[in-house]
N, C-alpha and C positions, 0 to 999 in steps of 0.2 A: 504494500500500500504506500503512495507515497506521499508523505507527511505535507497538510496543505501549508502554505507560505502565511506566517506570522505577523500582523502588521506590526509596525515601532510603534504608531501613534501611544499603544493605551503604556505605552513603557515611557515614551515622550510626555505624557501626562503625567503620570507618576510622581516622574523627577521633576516637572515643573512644580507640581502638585505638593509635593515635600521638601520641595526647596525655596516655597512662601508660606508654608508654614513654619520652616525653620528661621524664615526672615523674622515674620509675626512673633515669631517667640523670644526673639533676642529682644524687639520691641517692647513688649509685656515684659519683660526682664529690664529694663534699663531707660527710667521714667524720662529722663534728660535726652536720651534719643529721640525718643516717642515724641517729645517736646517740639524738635528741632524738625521732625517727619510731619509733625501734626499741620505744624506751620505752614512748613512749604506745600502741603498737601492744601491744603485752605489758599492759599494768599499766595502762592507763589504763580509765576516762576518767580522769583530772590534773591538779589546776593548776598555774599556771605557778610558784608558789611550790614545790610538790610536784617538780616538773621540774628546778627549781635544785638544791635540795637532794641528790636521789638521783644526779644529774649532776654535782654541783659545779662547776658550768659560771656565770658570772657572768647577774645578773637581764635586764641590755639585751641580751646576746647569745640569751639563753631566749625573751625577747619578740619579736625578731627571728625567730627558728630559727621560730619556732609563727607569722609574721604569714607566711613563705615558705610555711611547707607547707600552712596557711589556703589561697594564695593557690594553689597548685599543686594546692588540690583534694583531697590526700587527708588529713586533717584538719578537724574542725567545732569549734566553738566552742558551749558550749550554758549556760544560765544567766547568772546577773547577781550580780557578787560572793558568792562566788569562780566564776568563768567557769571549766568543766572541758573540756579539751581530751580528744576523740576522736578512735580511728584504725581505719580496717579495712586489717585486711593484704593487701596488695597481692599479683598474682601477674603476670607476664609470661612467656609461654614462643614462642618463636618460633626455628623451625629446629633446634631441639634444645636451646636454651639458655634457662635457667629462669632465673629471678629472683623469690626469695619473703622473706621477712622474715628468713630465716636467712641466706641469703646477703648481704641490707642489714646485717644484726648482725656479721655476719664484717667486714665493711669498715667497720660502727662502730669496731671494734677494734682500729683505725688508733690512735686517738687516745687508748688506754690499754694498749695492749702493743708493743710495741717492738719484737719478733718480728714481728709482724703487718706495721708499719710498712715494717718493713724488706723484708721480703718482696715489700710491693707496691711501694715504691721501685724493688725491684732488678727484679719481674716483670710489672707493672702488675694491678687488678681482674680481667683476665679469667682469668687465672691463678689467683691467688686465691677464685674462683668453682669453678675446676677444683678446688683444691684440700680445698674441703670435699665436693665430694663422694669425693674419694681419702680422706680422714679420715674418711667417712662410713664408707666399704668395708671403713678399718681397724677401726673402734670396731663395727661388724658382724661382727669376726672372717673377714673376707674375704681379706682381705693384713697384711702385718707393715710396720710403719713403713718399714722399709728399701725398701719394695716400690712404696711412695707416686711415689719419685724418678724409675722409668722413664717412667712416662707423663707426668710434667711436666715431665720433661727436667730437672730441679734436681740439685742433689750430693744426697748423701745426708742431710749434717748439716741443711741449710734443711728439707728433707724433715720429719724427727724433729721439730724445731723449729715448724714451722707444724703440721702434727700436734697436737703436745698445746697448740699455742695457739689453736688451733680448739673445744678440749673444750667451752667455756662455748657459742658460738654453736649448738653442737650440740645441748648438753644443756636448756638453753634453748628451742631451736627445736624438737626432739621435743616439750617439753612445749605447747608455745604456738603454732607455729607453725601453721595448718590445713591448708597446702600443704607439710606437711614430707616425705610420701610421693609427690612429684610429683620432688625434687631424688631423693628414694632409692627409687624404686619395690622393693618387695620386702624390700627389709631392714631400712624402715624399724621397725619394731617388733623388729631385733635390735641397734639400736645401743644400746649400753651400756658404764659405764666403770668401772673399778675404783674412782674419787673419788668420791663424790658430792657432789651441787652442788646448791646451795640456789638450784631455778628461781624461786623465789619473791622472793628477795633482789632490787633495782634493778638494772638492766641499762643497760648495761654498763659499769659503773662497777668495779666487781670481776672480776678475775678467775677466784677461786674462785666 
């Protein structure tokens, strides 16, 4: 019998396939990447001058942060002084569990809210993953903040607290994100907040 011929593609998929979630995961590992990804993913293309600035994050760590994600593929570099850094928003979903640019912006926010920080200290990212979409449900008019705590098992006060420190990845991510209705199927065009937030402003460097 003679054995029928193999396509590459689903092995071509594979390895592309495992090799953005290996990107994803170095993200979710290292909130200060995520930062510098989330950015240029929202507001760019960028320079790396542009990057410091709206970041406040020092020049060699910026040039660093942009030579990593260069190298990990989801970033370009285009022009010759000033060299503008591009990004296209990433999307991973496997088994139920998404991962889109709003969820990378929520684990930015390690590293300018303290809420945030604490949270993943105490629950680690996959929680925190959970979490925006429980805040999603709320700002949907779905549940009431208190209502957030059952299904993540937290007390109630972390609840509240990761809640409204979520507003900006939210509010943000509705506007920018293109996978934003893949984390909130359905309600995604009912989330809304009583503050509003100037998506336009650098991310995420503010938390209003």
């Amino acid at each position: 019998m003679t054995p029928r011929p193999v396509s590459e593609t689903p092995s071509q998929d594979l390895e592309a396939g495992i090799n953005q979630l290996a990107t994803v995961g170095r993200l979710l590992e290292h909130p200060e990447l995520a930062r510098v990804y989330v950015y240029v993913c929202y507001y760019g293309p960028a320079t790396r001058p542009q990057i410091k600035e709206a970041l406040a994050i020092p020049k060699t760590t910026v040039y660093d942060h942009v030579e990593t994600l260069e190298a990990l593929g989801i970033v370009t570099l285009e022009g010759d002084r000033p060299v503008e850094v591009t990004a296209e928003p990433v999307q991973i979903t496997t088994d139920g569990i998404v991962v889109t640019p709003t969820i990378l912006h929520a684990v930015a926010l390690q590293e300018v809210d303290e809420d945030v920080s604490y949270f993943v200290e105490r629950h680690g990212v996959g929680k925190l993953a959970a979490a925006v979409r429980q805040a999603g449900l709320h700002y949907a008019g779905q549940i009431t903040q208190r209502m957030v705590a059952d299904p993540l098992d937290i007390p109630t006060g972390e609840a509240i607290s990761i809640v409204l420190a979520l507003r900006p990845a939210l509010a943000v991510g509705q506007e920018y994100d293109p996978y934003f209705d893949v984390i909130f199927p359905e309600i995604a065009g009912d989330i809304e907040f009583e503050t509003d937030f100037d998506v336009a402003a650098p991310l995420p460097n503010s938390e209003s």
